[in-house]
N, C-alpha and C positions, 0 to 999 in steps of 0.2 A: 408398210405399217401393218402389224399383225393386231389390232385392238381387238379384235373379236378370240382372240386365240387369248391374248394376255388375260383378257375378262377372265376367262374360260378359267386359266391357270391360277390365277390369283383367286378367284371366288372359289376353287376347290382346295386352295392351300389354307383358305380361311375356314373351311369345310362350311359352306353355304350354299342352301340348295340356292336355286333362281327365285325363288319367291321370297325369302327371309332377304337376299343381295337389293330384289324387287323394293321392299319394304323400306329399306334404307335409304334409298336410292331416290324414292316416292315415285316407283315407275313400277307396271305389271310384269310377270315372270316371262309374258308373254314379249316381254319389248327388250327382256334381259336374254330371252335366247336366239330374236331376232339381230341383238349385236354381238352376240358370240359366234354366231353362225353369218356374219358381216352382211345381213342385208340391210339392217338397217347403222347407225351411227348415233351415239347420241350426241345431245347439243353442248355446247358449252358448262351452260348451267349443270349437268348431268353428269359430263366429267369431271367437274369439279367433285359431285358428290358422290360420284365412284370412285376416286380417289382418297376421299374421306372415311368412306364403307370403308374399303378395298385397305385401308392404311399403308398408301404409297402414294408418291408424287405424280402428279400427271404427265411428268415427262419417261418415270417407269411403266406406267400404264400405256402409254403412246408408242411405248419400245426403243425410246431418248435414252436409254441407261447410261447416263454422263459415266459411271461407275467403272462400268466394259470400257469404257472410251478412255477415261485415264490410265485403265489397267495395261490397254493395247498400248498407248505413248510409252507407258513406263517400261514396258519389254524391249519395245524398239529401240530406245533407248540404252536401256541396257545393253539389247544387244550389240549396238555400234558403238558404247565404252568398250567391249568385251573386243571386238574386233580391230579398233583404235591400240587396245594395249599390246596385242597380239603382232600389229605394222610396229609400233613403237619399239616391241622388243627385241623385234627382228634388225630394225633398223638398229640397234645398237651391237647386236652383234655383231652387223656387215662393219660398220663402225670400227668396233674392236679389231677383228681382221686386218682394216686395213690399217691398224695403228700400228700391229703387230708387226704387219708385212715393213712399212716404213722404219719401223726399228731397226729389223732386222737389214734390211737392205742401205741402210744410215751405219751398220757397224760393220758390214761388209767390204763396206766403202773405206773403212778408218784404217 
């Protein structure tokens, strides 16, 4: 878990020094750089209200990004449709081939 790093990212995208983030937060700037620099963690209560500051979810803030996570399924995804159609088509060639082969070996025959 990178919470010290995400604070960090997020309180600078909201352009917030540590002290105004502090303020919101009802914590010192001093306890705001102690969890960016991960010595310290804050509690419950606190992440709740750094994710209210911060205007994201505490599972973005926690580095839970469900977001990343459906993005990854849906490529995998895709990309094993994309590989599926790729056996599929092949397999219908061989398919054809051999239709073609029996044809022609059926009028050989005649």
């Amino acid at each position: 878990m990178n919470l010290g790093k995400n604070i960090f990212e997020l309180r600078k995208k909201q352009r917030l020094s540590q002290e105004q983030l502090g303020e919101k937060v009802g914590v010192t700037r001093q306890t705001i750089s102690n969890w960016e620099l991960e010595q310290t963690t804050p509690d419950t209560n606190q992440l709740i209200a750094l994710s209210k500051a911060l205007k994201v979810s505490i599972d973005v803030l926690v580095g839970n990004d469900i977001q990343n996570l459906l993005e990854q399924k849906v490529n995998n995804v895709e990309s094993e449709v994309i590989r599926n159609n790729k056996l599929l088509r092949m397999s219908l060639i061989i398919l054809a081939i051999i239709v073609v082969i029996l044809i022609l070996a059926f009028i050989s025959l005649a």
